[in-house]
DSSP file (Angstrom, degrees, kcal/mol; ACC not computed):
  #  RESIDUE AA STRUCTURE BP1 BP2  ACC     N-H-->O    O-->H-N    N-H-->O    O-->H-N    TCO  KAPPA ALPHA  PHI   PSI    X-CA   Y-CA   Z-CA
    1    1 A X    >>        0   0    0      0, 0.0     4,-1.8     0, 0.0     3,-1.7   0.000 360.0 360.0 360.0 -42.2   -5.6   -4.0  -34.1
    2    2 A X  H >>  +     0   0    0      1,-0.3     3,-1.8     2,-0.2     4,-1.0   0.989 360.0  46.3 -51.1 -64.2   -6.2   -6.3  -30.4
    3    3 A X  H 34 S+     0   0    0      1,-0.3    -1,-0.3     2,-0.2     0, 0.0   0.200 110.2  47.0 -82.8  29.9   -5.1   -9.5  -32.5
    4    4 A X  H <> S+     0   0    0     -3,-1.7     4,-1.3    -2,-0.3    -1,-0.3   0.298 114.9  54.6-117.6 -19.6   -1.8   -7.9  -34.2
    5    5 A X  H <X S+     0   0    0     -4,-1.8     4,-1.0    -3,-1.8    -2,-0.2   0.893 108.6  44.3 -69.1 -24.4   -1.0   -6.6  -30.5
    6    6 A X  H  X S+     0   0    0     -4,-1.0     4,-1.6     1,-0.2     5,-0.2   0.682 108.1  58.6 -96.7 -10.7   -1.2   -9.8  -28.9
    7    7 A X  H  > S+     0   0    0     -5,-0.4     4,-0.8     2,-0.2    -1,-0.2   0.692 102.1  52.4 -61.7 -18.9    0.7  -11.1  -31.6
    8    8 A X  H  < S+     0   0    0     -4,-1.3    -2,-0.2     2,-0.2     4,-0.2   0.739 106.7  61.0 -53.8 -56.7    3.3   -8.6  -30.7
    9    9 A X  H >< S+     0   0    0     -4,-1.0     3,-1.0    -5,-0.2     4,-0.4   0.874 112.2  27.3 -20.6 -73.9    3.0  -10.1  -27.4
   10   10 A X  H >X S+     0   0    0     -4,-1.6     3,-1.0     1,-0.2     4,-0.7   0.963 114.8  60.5 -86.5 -53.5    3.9  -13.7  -28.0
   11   11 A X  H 3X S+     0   0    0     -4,-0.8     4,-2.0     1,-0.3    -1,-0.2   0.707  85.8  76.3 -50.6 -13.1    6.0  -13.2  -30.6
   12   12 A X  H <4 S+     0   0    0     -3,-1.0     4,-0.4     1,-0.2    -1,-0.3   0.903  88.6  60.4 -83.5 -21.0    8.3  -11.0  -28.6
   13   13 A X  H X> S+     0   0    0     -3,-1.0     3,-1.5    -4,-0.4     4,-1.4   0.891  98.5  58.4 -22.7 -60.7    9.8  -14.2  -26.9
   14   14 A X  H 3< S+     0   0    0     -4,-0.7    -1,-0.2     1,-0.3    -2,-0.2   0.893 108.8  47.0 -41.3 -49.3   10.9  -15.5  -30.3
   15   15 A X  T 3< S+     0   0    0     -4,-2.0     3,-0.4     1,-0.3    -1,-0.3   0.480 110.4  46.1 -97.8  17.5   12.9  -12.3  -30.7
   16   16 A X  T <4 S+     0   0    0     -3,-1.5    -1,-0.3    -4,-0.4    -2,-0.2   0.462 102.4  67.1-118.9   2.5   14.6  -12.1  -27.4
   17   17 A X  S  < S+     0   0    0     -4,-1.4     2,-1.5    -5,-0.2    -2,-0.1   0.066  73.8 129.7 -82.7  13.6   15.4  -15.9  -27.9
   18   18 A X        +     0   0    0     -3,-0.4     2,-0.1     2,-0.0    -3,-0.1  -0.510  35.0 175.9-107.0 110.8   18.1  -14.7  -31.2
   19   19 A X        -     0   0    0     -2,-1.5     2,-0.3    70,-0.1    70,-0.1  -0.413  29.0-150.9 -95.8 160.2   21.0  -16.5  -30.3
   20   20 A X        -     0   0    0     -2,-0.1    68,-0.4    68,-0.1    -2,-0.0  -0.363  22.5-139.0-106.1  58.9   24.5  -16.7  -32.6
   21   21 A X        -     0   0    0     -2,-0.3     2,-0.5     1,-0.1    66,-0.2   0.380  30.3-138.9 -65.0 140.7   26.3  -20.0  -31.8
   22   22 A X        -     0   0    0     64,-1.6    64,-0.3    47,-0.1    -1,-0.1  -0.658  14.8-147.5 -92.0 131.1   30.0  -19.1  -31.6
   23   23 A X     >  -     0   0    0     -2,-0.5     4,-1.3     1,-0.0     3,-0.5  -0.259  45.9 -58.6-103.2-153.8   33.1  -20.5  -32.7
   24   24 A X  H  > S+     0   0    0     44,-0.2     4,-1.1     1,-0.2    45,-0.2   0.849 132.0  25.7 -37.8 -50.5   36.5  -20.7  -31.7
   25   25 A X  H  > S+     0   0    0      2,-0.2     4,-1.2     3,-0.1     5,-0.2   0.579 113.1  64.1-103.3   7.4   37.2  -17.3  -31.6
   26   26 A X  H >> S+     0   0    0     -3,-0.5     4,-5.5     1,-0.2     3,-1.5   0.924 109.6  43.8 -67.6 -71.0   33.9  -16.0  -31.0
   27   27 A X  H 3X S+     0   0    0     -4,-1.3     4,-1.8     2,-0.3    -2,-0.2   0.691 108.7  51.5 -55.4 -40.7   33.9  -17.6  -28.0
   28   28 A X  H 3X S+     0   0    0     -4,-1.1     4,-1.1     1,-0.3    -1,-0.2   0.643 118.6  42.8 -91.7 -24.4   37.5  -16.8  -26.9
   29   29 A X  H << S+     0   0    0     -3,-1.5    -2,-0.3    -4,-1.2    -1,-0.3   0.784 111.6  56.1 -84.0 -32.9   36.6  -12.8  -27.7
   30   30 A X  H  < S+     0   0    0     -4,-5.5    -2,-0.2    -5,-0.2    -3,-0.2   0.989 122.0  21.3 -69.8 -40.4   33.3  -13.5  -26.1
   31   31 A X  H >< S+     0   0    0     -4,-1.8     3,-1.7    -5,-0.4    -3,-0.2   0.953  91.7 111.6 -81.4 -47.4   35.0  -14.8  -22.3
   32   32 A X  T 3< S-     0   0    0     -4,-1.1    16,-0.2     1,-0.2    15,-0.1  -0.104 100.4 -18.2 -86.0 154.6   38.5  -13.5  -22.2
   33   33 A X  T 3  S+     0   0    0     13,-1.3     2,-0.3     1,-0.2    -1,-0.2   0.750 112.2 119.0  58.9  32.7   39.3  -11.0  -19.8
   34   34 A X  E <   -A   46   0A   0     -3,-1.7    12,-1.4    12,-0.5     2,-0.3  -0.947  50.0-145.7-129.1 158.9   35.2  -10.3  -19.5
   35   35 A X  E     -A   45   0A   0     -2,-0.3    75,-0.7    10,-0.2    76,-0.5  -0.737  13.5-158.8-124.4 136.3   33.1  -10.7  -16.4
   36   36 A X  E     -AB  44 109A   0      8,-6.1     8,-1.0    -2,-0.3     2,-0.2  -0.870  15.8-155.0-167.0 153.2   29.4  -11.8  -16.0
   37   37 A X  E     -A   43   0A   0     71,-1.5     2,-0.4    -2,-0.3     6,-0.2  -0.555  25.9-145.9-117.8 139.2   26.6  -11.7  -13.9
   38   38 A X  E >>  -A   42   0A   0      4,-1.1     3,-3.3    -2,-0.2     4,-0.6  -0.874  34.2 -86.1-127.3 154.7   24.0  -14.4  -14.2
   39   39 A X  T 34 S+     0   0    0     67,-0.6     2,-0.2    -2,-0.4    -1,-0.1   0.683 130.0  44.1 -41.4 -75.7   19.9  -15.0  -13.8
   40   40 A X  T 34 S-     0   0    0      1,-0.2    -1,-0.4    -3,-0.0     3,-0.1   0.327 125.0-101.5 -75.9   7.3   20.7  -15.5   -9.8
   41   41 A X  T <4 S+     0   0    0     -3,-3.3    -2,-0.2     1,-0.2    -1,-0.2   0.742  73.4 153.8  74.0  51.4   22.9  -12.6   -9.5
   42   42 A X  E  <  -A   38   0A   0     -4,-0.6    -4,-1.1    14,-0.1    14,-0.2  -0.311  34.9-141.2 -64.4 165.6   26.4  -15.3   -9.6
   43   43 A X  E     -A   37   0A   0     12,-0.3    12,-1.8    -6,-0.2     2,-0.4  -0.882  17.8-166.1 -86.9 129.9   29.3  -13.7  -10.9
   44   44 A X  E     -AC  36  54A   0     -8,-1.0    -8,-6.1    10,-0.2     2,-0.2  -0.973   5.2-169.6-141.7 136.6   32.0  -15.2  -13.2
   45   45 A X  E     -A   35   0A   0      8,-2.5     2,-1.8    -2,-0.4     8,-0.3  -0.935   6.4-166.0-121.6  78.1   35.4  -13.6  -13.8
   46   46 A X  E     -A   34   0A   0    -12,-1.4   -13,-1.3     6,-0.2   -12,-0.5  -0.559  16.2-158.6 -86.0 109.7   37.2  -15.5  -16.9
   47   47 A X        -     0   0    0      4,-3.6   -13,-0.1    -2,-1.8    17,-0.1  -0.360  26.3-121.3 -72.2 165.6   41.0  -14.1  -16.6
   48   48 A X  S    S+     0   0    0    -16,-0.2    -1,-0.1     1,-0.1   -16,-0.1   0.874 110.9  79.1 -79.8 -45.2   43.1  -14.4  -19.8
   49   49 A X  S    S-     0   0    0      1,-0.2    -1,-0.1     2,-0.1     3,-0.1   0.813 113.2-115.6 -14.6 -42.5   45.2  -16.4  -17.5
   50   50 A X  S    S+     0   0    0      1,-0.3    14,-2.4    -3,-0.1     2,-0.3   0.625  85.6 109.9  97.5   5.6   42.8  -19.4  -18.0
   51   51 A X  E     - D   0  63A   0     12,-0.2    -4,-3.6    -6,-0.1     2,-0.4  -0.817  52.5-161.7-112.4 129.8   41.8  -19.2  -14.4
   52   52 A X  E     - D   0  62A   0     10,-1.4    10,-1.9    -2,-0.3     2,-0.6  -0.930  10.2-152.3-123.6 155.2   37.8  -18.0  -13.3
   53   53 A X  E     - D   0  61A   0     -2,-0.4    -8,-2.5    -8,-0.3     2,-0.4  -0.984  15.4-175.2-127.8 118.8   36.4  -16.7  -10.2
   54   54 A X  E     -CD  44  60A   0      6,-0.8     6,-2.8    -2,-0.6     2,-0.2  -0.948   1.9-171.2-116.1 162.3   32.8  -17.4   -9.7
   55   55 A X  E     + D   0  59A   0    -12,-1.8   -12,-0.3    -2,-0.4     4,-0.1  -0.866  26.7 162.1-147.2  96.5   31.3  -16.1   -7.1
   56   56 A X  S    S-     0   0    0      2,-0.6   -14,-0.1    -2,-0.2     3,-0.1  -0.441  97.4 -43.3 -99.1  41.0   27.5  -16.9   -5.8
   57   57 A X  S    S+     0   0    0     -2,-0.0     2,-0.2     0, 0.0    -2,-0.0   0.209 142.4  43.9 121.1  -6.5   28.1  -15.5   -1.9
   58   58 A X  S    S-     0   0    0     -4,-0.0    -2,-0.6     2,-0.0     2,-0.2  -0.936  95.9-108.9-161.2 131.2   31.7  -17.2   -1.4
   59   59 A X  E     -D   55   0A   0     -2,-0.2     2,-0.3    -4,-0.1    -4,-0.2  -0.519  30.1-172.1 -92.3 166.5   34.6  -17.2   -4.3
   60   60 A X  E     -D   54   0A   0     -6,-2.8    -6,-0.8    -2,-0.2    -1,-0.1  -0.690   6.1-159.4-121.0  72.9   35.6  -20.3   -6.4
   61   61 A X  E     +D   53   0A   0     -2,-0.3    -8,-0.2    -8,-0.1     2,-0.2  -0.122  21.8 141.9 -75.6 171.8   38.2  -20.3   -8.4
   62   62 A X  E     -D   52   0A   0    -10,-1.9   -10,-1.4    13,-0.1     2,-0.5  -0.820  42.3 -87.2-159.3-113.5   39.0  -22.8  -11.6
   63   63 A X  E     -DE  51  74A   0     11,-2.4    11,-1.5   -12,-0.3     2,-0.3  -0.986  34.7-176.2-155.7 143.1   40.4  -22.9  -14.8
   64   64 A X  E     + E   0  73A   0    -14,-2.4     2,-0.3    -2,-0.5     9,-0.2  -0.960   7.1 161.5-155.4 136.0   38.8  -22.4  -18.4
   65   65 A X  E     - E   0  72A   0      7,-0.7     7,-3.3    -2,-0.3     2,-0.5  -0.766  38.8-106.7-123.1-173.9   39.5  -22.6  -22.0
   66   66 A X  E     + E   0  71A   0     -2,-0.3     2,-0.3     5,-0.3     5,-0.2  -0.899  31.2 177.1 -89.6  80.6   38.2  -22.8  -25.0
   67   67 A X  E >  S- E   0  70A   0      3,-0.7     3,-3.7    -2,-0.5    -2,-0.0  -0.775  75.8 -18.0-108.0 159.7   38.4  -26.3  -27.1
   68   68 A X  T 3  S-     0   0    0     -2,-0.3   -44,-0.2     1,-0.3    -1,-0.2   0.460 121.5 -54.7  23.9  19.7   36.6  -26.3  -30.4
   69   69 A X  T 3  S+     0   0    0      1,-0.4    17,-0.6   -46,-0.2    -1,-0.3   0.644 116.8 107.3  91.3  13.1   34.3  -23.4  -30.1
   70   70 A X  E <  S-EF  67  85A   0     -3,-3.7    -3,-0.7    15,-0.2     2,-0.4  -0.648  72.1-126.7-113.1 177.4   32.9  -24.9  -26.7
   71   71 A X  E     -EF  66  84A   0     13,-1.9    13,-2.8    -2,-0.2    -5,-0.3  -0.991  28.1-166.5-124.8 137.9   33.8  -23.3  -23.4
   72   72 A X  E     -EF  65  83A   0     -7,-3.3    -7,-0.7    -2,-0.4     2,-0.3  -0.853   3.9-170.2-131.9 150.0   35.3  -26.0  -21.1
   73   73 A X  E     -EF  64  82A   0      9,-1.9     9,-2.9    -2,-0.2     2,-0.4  -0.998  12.6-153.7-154.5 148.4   35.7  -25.3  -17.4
   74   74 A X  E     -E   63   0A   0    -11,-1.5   -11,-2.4    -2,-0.3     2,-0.2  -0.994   3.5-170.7-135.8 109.6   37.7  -27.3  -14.0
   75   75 A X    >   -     0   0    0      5,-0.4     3,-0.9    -2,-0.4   -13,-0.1  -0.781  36.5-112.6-102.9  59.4   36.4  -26.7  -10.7
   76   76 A X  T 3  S+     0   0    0      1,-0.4     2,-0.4    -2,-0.2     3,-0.1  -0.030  99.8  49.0 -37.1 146.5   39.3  -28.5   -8.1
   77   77 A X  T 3  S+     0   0    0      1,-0.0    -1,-0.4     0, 0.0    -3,-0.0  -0.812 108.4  68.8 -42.1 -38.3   39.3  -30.6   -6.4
   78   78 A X    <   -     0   0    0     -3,-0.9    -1,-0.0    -2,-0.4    -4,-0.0   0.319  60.8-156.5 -69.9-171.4   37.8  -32.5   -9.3
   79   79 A X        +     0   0    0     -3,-0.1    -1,-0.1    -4,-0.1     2,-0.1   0.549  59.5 107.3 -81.3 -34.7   39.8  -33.3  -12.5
   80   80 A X        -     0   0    0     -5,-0.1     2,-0.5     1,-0.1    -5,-0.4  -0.275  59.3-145.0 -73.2 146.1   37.2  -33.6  -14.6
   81   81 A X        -     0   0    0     -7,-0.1     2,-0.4    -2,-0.1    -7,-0.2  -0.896  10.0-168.4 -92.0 116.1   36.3  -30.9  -17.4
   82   82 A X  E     -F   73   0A   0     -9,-2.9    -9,-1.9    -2,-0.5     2,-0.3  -0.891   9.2-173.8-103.5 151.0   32.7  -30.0  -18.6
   83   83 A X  E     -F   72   0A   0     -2,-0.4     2,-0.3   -11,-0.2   -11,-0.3  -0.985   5.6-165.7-142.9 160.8   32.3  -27.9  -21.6
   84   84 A X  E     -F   71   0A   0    -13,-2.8   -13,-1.9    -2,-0.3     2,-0.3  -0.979  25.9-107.5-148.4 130.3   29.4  -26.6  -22.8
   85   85 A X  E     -FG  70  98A   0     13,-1.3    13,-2.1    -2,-0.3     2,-0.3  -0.365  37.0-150.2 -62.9 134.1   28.4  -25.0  -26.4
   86   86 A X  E     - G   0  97A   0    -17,-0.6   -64,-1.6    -2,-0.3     2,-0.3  -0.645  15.1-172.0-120.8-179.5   27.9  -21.0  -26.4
   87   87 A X  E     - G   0  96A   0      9,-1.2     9,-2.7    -2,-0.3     2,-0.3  -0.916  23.6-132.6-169.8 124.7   25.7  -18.7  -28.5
   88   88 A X  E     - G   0  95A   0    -68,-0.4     7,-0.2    -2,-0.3   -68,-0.1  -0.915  29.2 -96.2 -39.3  92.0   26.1  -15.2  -28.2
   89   89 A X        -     0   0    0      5,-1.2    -1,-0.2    -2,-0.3   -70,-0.1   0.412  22.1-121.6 -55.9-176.2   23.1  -12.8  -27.8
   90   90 A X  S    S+     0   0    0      1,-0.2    -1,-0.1   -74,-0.2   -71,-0.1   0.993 118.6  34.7 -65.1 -33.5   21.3  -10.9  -30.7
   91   91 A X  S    S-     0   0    0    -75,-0.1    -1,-0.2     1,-0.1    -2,-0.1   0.580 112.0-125.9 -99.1 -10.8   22.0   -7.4  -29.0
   92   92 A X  S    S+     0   0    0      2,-0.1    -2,-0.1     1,-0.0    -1,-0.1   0.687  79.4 111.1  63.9  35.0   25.4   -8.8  -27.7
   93   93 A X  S    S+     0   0    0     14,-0.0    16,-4.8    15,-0.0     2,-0.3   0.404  79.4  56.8-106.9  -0.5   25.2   -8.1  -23.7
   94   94 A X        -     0   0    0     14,-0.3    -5,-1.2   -58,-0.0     2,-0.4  -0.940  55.3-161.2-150.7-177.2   25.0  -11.8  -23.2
   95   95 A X  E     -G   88   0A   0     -2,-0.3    12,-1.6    -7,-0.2    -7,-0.3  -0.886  15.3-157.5-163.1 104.4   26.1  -15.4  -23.5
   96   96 A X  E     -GH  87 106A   0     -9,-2.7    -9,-1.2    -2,-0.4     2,-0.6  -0.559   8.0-150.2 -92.0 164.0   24.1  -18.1  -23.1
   97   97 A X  E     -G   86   0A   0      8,-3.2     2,-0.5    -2,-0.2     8,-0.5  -0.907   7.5-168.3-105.3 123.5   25.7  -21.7  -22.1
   98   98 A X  E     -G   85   0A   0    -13,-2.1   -13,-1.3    -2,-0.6     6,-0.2  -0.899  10.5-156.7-126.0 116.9   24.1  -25.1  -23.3
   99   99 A X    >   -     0   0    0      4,-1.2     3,-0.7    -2,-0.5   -14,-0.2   0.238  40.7 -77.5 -63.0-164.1   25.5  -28.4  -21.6
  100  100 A X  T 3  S+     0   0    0      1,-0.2   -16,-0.1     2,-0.1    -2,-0.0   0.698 129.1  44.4 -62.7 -32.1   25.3  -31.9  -23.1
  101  101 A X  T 3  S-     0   0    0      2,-0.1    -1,-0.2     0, 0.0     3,-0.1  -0.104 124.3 -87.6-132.1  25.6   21.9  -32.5  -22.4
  102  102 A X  S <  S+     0   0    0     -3,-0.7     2,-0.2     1,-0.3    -2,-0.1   0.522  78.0 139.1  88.5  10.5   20.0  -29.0  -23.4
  103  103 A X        -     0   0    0      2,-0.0    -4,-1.2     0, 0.0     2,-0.3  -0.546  29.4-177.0 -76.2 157.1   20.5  -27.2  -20.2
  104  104 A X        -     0   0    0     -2,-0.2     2,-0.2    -6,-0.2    -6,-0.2  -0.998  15.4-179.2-152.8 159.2   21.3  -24.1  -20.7
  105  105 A X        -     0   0    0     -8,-0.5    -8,-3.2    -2,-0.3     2,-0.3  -0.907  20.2-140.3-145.5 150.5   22.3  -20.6  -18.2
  106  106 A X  B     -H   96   0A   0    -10,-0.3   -67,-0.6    -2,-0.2   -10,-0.2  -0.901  13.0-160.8-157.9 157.7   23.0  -17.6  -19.1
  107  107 A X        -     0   0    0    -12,-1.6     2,-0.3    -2,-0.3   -68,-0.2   0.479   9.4-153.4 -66.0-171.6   25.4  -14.4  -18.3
  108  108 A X        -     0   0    0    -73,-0.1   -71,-1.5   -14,-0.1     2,-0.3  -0.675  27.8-104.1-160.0 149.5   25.2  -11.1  -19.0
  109  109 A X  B     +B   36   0A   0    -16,-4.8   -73,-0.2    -2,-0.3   -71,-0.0  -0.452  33.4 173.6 -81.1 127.6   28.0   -8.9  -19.4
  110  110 A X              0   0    0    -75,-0.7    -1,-0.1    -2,-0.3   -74,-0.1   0.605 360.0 360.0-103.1   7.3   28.9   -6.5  -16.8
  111  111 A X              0   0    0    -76,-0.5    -1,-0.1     0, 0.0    -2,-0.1   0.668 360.0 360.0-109.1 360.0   32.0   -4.8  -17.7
């Protein structure tokens, strides 16, 4: 009974790690006009508009779509666009984001 509890134990990582990768319009139901609160208590507010306000203690606006099933986002001044693949949790209250290079953040929905 000890070893099938602590196997309960580790294993429960595994199941809060089950992610959906999203496609074009997963992802465009999963961001528009939804709000989410992140690991450091940020905010992000993606409008249908195509404009977001995050907010970590001061707001920020920029601009987001959707290109191929990635979520792409423009912070001004700069020009430049980063976009990032998204994955949907299992239970659906969140949305993780994975850059180029395997970093990855993630949301959670608050409205």
């Amino acid at each position: 009974m000890r070893i099938l509890a602590i196997l309960l134990v580790l294993a429960g990582p595994v199941w809060a790690e089950d992610w959906r990768v999203l496609d074009q319009a997963g992802a465009e139901l999963a961001l528009t006009d939804r709000v989410l609160v992140y690991e450091g208590g940020e905010t992000q507010d993606f409008r249908a508009s195509g404009r977001t306000l995050y907010n970590a203690g001061a707001p920020s606006w920029g601009y987001w779509e959707i290109r191929e099933g990635r979520y792409c986002s423009q912070w001004p001044p700069s020009r430049d666009w980063d976009c990032y693949d998204l994955a949907l949790s299992g239970d659906g209250a969140s949305v993780r984001f994975v850059d180029d290079w395997e970093n990855a953040s993630v949301g959670r929905y608050t409205d």
